[in-house]
Backbone bond lengths (Angstrom), bond angles and torsions (degrees), N, CA, C in turn:
res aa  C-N    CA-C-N  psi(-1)  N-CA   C-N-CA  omega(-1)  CA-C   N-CA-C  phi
1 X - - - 1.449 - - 1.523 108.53 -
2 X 1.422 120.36 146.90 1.174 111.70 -177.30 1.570 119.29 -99.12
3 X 0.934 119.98 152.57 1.647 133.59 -167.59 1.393 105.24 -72.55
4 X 1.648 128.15 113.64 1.035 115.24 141.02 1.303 137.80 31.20
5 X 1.584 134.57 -93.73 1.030 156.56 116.20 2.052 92.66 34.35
6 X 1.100 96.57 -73.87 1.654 125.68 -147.97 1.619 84.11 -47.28
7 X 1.772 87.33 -77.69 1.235 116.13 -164.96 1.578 130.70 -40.69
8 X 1.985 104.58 -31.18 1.268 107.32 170.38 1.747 102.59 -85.07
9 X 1.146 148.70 -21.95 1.363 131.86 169.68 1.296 101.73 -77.86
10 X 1.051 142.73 40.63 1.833 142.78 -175.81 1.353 77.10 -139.04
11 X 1.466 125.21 -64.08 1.543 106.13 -176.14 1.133 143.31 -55.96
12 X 1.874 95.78 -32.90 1.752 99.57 169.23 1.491 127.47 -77.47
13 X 1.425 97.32 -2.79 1.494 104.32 -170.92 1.582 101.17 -101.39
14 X 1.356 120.65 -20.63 1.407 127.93 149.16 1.345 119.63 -66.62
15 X 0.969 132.10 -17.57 1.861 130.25 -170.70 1.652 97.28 -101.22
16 X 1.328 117.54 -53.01 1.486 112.84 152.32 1.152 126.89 15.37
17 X 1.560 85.35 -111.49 1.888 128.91 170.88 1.518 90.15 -35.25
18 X 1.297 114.51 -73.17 1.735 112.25 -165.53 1.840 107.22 -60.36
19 X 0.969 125.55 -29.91 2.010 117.77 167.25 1.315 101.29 -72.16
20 X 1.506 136.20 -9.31 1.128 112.19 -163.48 1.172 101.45 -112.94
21 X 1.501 135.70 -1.49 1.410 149.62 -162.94 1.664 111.48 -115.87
22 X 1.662 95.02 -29.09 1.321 113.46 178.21 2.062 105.42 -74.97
23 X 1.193 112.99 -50.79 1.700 141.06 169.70 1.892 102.43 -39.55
24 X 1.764 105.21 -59.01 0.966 108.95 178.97 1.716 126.82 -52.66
25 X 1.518 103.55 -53.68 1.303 120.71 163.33 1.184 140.05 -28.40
26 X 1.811 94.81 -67.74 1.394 103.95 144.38 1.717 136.37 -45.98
27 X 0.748 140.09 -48.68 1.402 152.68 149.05 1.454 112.98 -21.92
28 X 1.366 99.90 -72.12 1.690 104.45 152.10 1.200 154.27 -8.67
29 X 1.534 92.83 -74.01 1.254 114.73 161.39 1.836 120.74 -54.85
30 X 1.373 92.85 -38.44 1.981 113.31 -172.22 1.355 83.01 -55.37
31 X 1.531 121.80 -59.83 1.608 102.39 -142.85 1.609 109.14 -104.29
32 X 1.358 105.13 1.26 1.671 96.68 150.05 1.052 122.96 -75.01
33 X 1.431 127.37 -34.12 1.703 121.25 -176.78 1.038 94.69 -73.65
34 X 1.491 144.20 -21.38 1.691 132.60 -152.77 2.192 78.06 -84.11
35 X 1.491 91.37 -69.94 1.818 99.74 -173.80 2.016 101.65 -24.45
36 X 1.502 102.45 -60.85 1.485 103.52 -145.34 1.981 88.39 -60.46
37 X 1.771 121.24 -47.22 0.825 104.24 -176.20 1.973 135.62 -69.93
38 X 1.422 105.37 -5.21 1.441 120.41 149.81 1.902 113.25 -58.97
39 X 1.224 115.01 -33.01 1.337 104.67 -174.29 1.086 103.51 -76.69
40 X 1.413 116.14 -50.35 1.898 134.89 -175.91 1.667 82.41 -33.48
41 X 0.889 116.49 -76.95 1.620 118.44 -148.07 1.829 106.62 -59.04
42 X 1.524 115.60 -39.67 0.793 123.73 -171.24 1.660 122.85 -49.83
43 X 1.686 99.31 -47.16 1.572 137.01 -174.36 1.301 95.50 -61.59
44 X 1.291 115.50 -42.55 1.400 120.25 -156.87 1.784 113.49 -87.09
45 X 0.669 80.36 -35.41 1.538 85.73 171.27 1.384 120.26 -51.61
């Protein structure tokens, strides 16, 4: 079984990865609506 110890640096190194994937996402999301609303305008014209 693993020690304590172990298990919370397995977690922080899991919570990490997951803020940093979560960060990415977000970001994502920003610059598709920015893209989709460049097209909106584009179409429209």
């Amino acid at each position: 079984m693993a020690a304590q110890g172990e298990i919370d640096k397995e977690t922080a190194v899991h919570r990490q990865g997951y803020e940093r994937f979560i960060s990415m996402f977000r970001m994502g999301a920003v610059i598709c609506f920015i893209l989709a609303f460049i097209v909106i305008l584009l179409i429209s014209k």
